[in-house]
N, C-alpha and C positions, 0 to 999 in steps of 0.2 A: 197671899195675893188672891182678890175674890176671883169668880172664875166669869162674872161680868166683866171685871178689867182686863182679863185677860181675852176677852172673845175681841173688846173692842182693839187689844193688840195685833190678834189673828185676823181679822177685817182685813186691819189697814193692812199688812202683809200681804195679802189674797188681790190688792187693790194691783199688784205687778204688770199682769196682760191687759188689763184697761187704760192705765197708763200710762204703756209703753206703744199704747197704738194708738190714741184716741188725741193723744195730748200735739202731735206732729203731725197731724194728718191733713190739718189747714195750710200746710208749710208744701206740700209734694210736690207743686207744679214748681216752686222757687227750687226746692231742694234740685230738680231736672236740670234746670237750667242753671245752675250755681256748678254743677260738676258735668255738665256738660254731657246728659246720657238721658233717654230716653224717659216718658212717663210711665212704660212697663216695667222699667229697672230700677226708678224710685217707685214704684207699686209692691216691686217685691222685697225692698227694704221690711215692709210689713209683713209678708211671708215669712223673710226667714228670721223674724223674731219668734214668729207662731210659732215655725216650727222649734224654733229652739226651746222655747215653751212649753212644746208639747214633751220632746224627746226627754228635754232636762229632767224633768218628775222621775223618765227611769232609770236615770243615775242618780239622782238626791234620795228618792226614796228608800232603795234600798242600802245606801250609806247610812242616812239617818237611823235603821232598825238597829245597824252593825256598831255603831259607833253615839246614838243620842243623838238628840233632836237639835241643839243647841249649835255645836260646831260648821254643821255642815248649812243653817241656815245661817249664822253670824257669815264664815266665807262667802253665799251665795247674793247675799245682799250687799256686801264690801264692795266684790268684782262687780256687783252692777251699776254703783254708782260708777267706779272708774270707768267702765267701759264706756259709759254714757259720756263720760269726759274725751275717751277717744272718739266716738261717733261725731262729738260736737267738733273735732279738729280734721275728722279725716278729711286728704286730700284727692280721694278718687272714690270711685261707685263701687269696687270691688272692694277696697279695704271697708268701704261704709256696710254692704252683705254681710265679710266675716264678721264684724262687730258690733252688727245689727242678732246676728244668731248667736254668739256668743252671750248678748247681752239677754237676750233669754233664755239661753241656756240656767244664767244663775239665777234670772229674777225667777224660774219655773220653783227655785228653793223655797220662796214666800209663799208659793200656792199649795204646793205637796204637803211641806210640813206641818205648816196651818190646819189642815185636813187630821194626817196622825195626831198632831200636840191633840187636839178634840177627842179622837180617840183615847190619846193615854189618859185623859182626866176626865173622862163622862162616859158612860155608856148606854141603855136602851133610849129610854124618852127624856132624858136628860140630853144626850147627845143630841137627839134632834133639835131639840130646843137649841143648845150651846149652836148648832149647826143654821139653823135661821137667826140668830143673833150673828153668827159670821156673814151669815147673805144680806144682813141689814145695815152692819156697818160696808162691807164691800162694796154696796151697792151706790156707796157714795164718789166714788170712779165714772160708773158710766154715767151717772147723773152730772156732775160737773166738768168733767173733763174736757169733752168737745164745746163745752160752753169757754173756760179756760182756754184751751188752745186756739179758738178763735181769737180770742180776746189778747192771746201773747203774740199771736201771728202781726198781729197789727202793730205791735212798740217791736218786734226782734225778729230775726230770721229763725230758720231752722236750726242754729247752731244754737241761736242762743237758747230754741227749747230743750236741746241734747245737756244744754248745762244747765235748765230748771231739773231736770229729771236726775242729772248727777246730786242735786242738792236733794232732792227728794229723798233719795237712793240712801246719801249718808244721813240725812232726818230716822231715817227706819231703822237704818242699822244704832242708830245710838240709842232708839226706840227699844230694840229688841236688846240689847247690850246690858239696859237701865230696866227693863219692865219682864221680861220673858226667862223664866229660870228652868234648868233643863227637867224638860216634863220626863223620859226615858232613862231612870237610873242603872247606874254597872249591871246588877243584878237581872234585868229584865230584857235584857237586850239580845239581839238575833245573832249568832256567831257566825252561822251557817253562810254559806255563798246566796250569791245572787240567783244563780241559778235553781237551784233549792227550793228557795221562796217563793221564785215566778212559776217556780212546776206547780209547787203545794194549790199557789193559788188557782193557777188557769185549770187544775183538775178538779177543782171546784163546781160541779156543774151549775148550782143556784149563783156563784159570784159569775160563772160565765153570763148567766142570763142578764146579771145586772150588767157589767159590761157589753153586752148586742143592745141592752134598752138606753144605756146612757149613748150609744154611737147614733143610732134613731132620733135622739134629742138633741145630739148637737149639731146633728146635719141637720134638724129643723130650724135650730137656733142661728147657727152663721150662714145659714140661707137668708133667714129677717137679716142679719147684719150687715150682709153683703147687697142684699137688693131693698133693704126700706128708704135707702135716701131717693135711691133712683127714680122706686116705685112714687114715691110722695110728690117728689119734686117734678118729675117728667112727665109720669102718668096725670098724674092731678093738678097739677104747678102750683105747689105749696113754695110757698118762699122759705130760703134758709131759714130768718130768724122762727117760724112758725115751725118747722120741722125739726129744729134744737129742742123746741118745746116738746112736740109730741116726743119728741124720742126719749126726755129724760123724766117725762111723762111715763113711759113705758115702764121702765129700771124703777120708776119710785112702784108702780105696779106688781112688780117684783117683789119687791121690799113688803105691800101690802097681803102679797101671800103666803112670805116668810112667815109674817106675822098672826094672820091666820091660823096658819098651821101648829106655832107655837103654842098661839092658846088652844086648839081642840086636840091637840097629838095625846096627852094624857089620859081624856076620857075616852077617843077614837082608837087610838094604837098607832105607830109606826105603820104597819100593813096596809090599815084600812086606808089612810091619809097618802100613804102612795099610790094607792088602785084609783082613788077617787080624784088625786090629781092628775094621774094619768090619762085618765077618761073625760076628763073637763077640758084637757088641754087638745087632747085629738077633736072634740065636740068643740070647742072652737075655732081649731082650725078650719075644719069643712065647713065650720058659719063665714071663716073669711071666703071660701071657696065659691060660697053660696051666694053673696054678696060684688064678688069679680062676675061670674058666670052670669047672673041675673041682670048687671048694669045699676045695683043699687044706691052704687055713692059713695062718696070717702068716709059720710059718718057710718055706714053697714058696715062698711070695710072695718075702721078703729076699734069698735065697741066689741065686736071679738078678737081681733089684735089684742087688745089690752086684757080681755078675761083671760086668753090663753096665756098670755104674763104672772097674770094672775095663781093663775094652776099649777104655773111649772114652777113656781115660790112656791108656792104649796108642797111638790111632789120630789123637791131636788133632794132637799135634806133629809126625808125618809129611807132616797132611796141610797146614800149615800150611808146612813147609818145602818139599815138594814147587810148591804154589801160587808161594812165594817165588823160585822156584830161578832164572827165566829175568827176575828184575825187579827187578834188585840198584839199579839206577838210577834207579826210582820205588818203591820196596820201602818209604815211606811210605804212599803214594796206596792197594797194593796192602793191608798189612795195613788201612788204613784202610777199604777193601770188604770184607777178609775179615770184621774185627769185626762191621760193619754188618749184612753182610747176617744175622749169626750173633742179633744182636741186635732186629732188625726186626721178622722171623716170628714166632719165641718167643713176644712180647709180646700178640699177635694172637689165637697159635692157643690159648694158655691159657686166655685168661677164655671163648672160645667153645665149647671143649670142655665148662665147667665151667654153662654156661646150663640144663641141665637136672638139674643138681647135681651135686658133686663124688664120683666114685666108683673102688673099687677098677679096674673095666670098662671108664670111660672114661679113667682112667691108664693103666693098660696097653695097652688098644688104640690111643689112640691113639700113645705111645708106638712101638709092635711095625708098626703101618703106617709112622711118620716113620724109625725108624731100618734099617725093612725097606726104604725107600726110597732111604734114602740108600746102606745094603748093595747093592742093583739098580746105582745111576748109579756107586758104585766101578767095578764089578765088569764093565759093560755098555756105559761112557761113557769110563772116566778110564782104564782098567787099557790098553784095546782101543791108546787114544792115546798113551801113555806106551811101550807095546811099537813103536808104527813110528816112533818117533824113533829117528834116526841113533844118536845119541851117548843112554845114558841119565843121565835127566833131574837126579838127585840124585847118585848112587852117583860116577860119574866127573868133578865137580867139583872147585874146590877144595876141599880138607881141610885146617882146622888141625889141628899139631899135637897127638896125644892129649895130653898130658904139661900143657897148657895148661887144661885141663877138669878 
């Protein structure tokens, strides 16, 4: 199986927390009033998938090291379809919670593993590549999804999107059944405990650094997600259909710095394509910064919105391979921190930001601080450690074959 067929299988895998949030989201105010509970407790339906998504990674991944990659994501996508068949029946807001965070507890199976299957078949600048070919196909979630869930809000309620997403759920899993063959054989696999693993790694001082820079990026990230509708809409009074645009505008933006990156990662390095995304993406933000503070307009505003899109395609999968590079042997457990920690912060620093109300100031700022943050600890923590290793840490690995990609 080429290992292009195979990224476009780990995409659509990766495709779980997009839509499982994005595709019911048109449905909340019904979903409130159909079970009879408030708009903050169908708001947190969307929490505790997050979190379930988030936690799930550090149980799948370190199963997946123990046991191969195969089994524990075939279960993890099974239970999500079902669960989504429970979601679609339940009869109260509390049963809809547990089975809301349950349902991402397994769908977090498609994101983690996704990450390692990349690792066990690619390594230095192969892997980055195989790793922006995953953000390319992925990337077609948040581009259609809230276009889609609009679009099914109007012919079906909320159940019946709980039962588009059970369909979905079993599409994948017969997907992964018929296309995905176990990348982690008997012989290579992790025996040790979990605990073990997660020590080896977190005493990692350069995987730590990756980890503080991915938590810096994701609280920039679901800061935009949590306040671009508002910002667009209220601030500026963009009409919905115009702000489906910009947003999936955005995501294909994404997709254009994946692809960037793929083609100059070879002659650049892993390293240098993460320094220079990271430093693109904090210089963008303080342009949106620059842009709020000054009164310049909604197009000042987008046109570095979009490049720091731009950048972080550029800088994810570098730094996601880089993290990878020294943990081929638990490269479960490890994407399973990287997710995590990605998805923890975010969830946190959004609705906190947003406590004194959703605005163009406290999007960007906070923003232009999180990802000026994470530009610091590249540049000051990661860059300084990567330069006195003997051997560098990506570039002089194994390389598959280009001709295989």
């Amino acid at each position: 199986m080429s290992l292009r067929r195979i990224a476009i299988v780990l995409g659509l895998l990766e495709m779980f927390g997009p839509i499982s949030m994005d595709l019911y989201l048109p449905t909340l105010p019904r979903l409130a009033a159909d079970l009879g509970t408030s708009e903050s407790l169908a708001q947190a339906t969307m929490s505790a998938c997050m979190l379930g998504l988030g936690l799930g990674q550090l149980v799948v991944g370190p199963v997946s090291d123990r046991f191969g990659r195969r089994r524990p994501l075939l279960v993890g996508v099974g239970l999500f379809a079902v669960l989504s068949l429970v979601c679609a029946v339940t009869p109260s807001i509390e049963l809809l919670l547990a089975a809301r965070f349950f349902q991402g507890l397994c769908g977090s199976a498609g994101i983690v593993i996704a990450l390692a299957v990349a690792r066990d078949l690619t390594d230095g600048v192969e892997l980055v590549r195989l790793l922006a070919m995953l953000t390319t196909v992925g990337a077609i979630a948040p581009i259609v999804a809230p276009v889609v869930g609009g679009q099914l809000a109007t012919v079906m309620g909320w159940r019946g999107i709980f039962a588009v997403l059970a369909g979905i759920g079993a599409l994948l899993f017969v997907l992964a059944v018929t296309s995905l063959p176990e990348s982690l054989p008997p012989g290579s696999r992790h025996p040790t405990s979990s605990a073990h693993n997660f020590g080896a790694l977190l005493s990692d001082r350069l995987f730590q650094r990756f980890l503080l820079v991915g938590m810096f990026g994701g609280a920039a990230f679901f800061t935009y997600l949590a306040s671009i509708s508002f910002v667009l809409q209220d601030s500026y009074s963009m009409s919905p259909q115009l702000f489906s645009f910009c947003f999936a505008a955005n995501a294909i933006m994404s997709v254009v710095g994946a692809q960037i990156n793929r083609a100059l990662v070879r002659r650049a390095g892993p390293a240098r394509m993460y320094a220079l995304g990271a430093t693109l993406t904090a210089v963008s933000a303080l342009g949106m910064l620059a842009a709020v503070v000054f009164h310049a307009g909604l197009i000042a505003l987008l046109i570095p919105l979009a490049l720091s899109m731009i950048a972080s395609g550029t800088s994810m999968s570098n730094g996601s391979a880089l993290a990878l590079a020294d943990h081929k042997d638990r490269a479960g457990t490890a994407a399973a921190l990287i997710g995590t920690t990605s998805f923890a912060v975010g969830p946190l620093v959004a609705p906190l930001v947003s406590l004194g109300g959703t605005t163009p100031l406290t999007m960007s700022l906070t923003m232009a601080v999180a990802y000026g943050g994470a530009a610091l600890l590249v540049w000051f923590t990661v860059m300084p450690r990567l330069r006195r290793r003997a051997v560098a840490p990506v570039e002089q690995l194994e390389v598959v074959p280009p001709g295989q990609l």
